[in-house]
C-alpha positions in Angstrom: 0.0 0.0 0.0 1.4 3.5 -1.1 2.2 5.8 2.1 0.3 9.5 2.0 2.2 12.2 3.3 -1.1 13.4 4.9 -2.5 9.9 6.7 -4.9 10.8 9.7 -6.2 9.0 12.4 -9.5 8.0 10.7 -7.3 6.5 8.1 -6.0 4.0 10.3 -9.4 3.1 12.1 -10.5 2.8 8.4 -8.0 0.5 7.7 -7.9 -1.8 11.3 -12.0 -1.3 11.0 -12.2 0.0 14.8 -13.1 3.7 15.9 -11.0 6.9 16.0 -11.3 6.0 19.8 -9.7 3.1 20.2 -6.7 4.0 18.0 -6.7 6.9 20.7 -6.9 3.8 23.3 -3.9 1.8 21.9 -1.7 4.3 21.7 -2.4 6.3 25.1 -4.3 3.2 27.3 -3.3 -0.1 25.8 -4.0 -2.1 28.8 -8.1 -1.1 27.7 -7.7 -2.3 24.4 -8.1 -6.6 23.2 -4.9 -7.8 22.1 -6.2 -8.6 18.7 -7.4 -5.5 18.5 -4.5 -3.2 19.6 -2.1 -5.6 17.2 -4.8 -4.9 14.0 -4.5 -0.9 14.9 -0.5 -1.2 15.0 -0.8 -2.9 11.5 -2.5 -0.5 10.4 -0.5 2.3 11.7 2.3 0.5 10.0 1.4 0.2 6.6 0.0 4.0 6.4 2.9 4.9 7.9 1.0 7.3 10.3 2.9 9.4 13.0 0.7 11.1 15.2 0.7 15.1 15.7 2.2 15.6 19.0 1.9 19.1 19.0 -1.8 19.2 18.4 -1.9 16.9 21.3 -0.3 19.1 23.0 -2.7 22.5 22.3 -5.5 19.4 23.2 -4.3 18.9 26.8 -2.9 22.4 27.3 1.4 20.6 27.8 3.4 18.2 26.3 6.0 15.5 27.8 8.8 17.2 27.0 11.0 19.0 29.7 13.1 22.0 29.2 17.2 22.3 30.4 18.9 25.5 30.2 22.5 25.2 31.0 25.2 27.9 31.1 27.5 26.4 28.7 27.0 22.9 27.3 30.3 22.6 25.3 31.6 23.3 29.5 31.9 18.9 29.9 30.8 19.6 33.4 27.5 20.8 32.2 27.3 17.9 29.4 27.5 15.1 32.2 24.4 17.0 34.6 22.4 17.2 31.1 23.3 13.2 30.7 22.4 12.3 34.6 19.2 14.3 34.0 18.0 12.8 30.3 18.6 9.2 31.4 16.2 9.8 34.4 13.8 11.5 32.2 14.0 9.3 29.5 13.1 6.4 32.0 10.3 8.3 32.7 8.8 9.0 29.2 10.0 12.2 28.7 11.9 13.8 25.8 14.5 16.7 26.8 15.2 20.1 24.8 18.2 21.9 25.7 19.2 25.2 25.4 22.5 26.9 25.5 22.4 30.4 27.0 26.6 30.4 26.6 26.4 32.6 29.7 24.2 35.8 28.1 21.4 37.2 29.9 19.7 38.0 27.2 19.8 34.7 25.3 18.7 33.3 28.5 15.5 35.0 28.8 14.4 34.3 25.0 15.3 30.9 26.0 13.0 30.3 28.7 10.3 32.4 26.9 10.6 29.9 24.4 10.1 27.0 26.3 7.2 28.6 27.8 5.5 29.2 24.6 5.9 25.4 23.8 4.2 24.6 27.1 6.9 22.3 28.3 5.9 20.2 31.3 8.5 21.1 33.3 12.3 23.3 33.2 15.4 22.5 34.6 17.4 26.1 35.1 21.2 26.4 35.6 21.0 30.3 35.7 23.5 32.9 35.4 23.5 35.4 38.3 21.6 34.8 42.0 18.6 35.3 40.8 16.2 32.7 39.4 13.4 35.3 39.1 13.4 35.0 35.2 12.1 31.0 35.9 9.2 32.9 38.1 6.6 33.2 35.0 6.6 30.3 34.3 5.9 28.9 37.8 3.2 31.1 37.4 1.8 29.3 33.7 2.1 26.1 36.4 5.5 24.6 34.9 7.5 22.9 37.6 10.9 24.5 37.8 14.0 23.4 38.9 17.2 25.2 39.7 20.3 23.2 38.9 23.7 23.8 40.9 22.9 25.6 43.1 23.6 25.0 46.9 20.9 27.1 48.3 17.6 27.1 48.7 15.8 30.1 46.9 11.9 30.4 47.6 9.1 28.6 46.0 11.8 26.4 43.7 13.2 23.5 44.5 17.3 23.2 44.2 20.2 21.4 43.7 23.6 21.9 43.7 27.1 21.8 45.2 28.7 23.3 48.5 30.7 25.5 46.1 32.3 27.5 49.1 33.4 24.1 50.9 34.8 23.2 47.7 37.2 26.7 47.7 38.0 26.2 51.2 39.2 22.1 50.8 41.1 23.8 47.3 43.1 26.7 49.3 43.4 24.4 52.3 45.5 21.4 50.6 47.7 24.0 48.5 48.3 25.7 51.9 49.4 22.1 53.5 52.0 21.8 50.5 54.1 25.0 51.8 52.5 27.3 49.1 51.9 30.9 50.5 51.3 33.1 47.5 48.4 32.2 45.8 46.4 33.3 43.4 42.6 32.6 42.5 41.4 32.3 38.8 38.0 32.8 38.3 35.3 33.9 35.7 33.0 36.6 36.1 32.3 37.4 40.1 28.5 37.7 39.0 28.0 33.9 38.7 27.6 32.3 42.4 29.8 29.6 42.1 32.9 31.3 40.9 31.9 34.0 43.8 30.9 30.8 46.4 34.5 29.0 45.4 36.8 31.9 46.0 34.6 32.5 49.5 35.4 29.3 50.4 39.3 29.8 49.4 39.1 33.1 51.1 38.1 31.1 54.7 40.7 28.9 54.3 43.5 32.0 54.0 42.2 33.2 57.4 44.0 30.2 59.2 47.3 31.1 57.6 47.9 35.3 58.2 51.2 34.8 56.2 49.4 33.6 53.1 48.0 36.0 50.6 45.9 35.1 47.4 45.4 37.2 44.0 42.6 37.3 42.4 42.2 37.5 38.1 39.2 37.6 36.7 38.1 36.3 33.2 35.4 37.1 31.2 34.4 33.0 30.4 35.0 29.9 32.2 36.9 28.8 29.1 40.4 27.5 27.9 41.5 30.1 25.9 40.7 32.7 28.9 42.8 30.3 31.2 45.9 30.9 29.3 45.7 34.7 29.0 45.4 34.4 33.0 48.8 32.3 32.8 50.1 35.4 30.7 48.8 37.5 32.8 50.6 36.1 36.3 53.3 35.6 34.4 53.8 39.2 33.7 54.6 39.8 37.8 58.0 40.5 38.8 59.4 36.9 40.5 58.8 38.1 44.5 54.7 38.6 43.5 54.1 35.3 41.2 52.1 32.9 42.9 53.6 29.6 43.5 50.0 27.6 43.4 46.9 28.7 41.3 43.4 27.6 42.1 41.0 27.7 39.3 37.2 28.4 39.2 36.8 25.5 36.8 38.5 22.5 34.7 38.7 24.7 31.8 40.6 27.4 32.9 43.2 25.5 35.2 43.3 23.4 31.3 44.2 27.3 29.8 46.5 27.8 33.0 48.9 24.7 32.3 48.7 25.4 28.4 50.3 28.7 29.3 52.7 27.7 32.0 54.2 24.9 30.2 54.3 27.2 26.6 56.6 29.8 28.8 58.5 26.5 30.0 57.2 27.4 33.5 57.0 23.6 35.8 53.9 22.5 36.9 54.6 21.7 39.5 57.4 22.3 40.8 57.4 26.3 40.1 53.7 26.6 40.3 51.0 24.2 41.4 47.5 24.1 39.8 44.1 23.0 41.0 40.9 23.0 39.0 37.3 22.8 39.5 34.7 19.8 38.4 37.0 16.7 37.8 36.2 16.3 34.1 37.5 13.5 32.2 40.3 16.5 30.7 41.5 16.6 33.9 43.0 13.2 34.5 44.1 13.1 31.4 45.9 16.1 30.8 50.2 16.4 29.9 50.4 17.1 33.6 47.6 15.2 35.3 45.2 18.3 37.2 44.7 18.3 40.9 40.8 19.0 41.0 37.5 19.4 43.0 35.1 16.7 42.2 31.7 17.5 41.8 29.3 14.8 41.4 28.0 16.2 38.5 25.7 12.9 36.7 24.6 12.7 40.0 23.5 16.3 40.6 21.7 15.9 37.2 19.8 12.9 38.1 18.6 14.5 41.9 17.5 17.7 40.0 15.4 15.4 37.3 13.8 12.9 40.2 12.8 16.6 42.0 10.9 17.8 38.8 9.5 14.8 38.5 8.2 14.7 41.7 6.6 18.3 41.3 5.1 16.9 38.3 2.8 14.5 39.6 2.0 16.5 42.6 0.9 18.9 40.1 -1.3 17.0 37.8 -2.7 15.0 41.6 -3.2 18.5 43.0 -1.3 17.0 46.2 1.0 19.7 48.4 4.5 19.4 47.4 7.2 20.9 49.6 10.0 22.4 47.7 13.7 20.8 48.8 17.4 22.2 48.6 19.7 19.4 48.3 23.1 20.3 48.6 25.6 17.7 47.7 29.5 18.1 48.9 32.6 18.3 47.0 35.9 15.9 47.3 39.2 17.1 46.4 41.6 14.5 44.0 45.1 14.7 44.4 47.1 14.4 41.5 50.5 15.5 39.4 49.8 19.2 39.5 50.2 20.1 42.7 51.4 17.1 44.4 55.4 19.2 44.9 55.8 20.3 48.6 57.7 23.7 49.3 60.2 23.1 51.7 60.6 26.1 54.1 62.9 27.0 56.7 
């Protein structure tokens, strides 16, 4: 039988002989539908080669079962594995995901979750930019469950999840300390994001135990590679008595930049400057000198921030209460090459 680019339901209840109904029933309630029956429909849908019209389903029952992600940076690997721990919940769960890259713009942020608010998406998780998550507050309002993804605090009426970013700095600052180092610097991207601002807090508390230590602070305009190495450049530039000895990094990426442009100048990681990054990406380990770095559990944080949207979701459609959680998850620190050399002192 030929296959028509513009098959309709009551084409295949022609064809299996049952009612527009029950081709409804087999494909949303199965279990209410004969056996014969529901394999006769499938047949049929077969051999027209019929897809149904999800997004006229959709406009039908007023939202769809897709879900909605909006990540800072998804070519960031850190943000790649919390978009893989969340889709293979979801996907368990019979929900397609749609991401959306706001690549750290306010402005592209907000068209994005306009956009998944005109496509009535059944729920959003939201890594956002700055402290605020008031942008995610319309469509709370449109009844779109919304989840904030790493973050370590609890901000009202959403539920969260995310790392102890300022443990994380302290654990950093604390084992580069332990290894002799006393100039430091910190390497962050712009102060405006909380976890760059939560990390250096964190490396700031862990100074305060050691008067004679002193950190520098650079700030980049990306969490990227390429902004790493002008930081190297950068430090590099200071007379010999003012260049930091360790570096700790907001992220991977730029401790990746940092020992691109240390070991370009022929400066020794690590025995003339140590390195630590952030997340524990897969670069990490395998980098030319293997990076020191603060784990986060980032599948993991994915996952927890899915099974929470979930959960809003069918307290939603049930009308039951639902009481909004922060889960805050903690950070481990991984030794390796990069700052495993121990300043003697006398």
């Amino acid at each position: 039988m030929a296959r028509r680019a513009n098959v309709s339901m009551k084409d295949v209840a022609a064809l299996a002989r049952v009612s527009v109904g029950t081709v409804s029933n087999v494909l949303n309630s199965p279990d209410l539908v004969a056996e014969a029956t529901r394999e006769r429909v499938l047949l049929a849908i077969e051999k027209l080669g019929w897809v149904r019209n999800e997004s006229a389903r959709q406009l039908r029952v007023g939202h769809s079962r897709s879900v909605g992600m909006v990540v800072m940076d998804i070519a960031n690997p850190f943000f790649a594995d919390v978009v893989r721990g969340a889709e293979d919940v979801l996907y368990d769960k019979d929900y397609s995901v749609h991401i959306g890259n706001s690549d750290q713009r306010p402005d592209r942020e907000a068209t994005l979750l306009d956009h998944f608010q005109q496509h009535r998406v059944r729920g959003l998780l939201f890594a956002p930019i700055g402290a605020s998550a008031q942008l995610a507050v319309p469509l709370r309002q449109r009844g779109i469950p919304v989840v904030l993804v790493d973050r370590a605090v609890g901000v009202a009426d959403f539920c969260s999840v995310g790392i102890d970013d300022v443990e994380g700095g302290r654990i950093a600052i604390a084992h580069l300390l332990e290894q002799g180092h006393r100039r430091l610097a910190f390497v962050g991207g712009p102060s405006s994001l909380t976890q760059v601002a939560d990390r250096r807090r964190g490396a700031e508390l862990a100074l305060q135990l050691v008067p004679e230590a002193s950190m520098l602070a650079v700030s980049t305009p990306f969490l990227d590679v390429e902004s790493g190495a002008r930081a190297a450049s950068e430090l590099l530039m200071l007379p010999d008595g003012e260049r930091p000895t360790a570096v700790f990094a907001a992220n991977d990426l730029l401790a990746i930049g940092l020992l691109q442009g240390f070991v370009l100048a022929g400066v020794k990681v690590p025995k003339e400057i140590a390195i630590i990054g952030y997340d524990d990406i897969a670069f990490a380990a395998a980098a030319a000198v293997p990076l020191s770095s603060v784990r986060q559990p980032r599948t993991l944080l994915g996952a927890e921030a899915a099974e929470l949207l979930c959960e809003e979701i069918r307290a939603s459609e049930s009308d039951e209460p639902h009481e909004h959680r922060a889960v805050r998850m903690t950070p481990e620190l991984v030794v390796r090459r990069s700052s495993a050399y121990r300043i003697v002192t006398s």
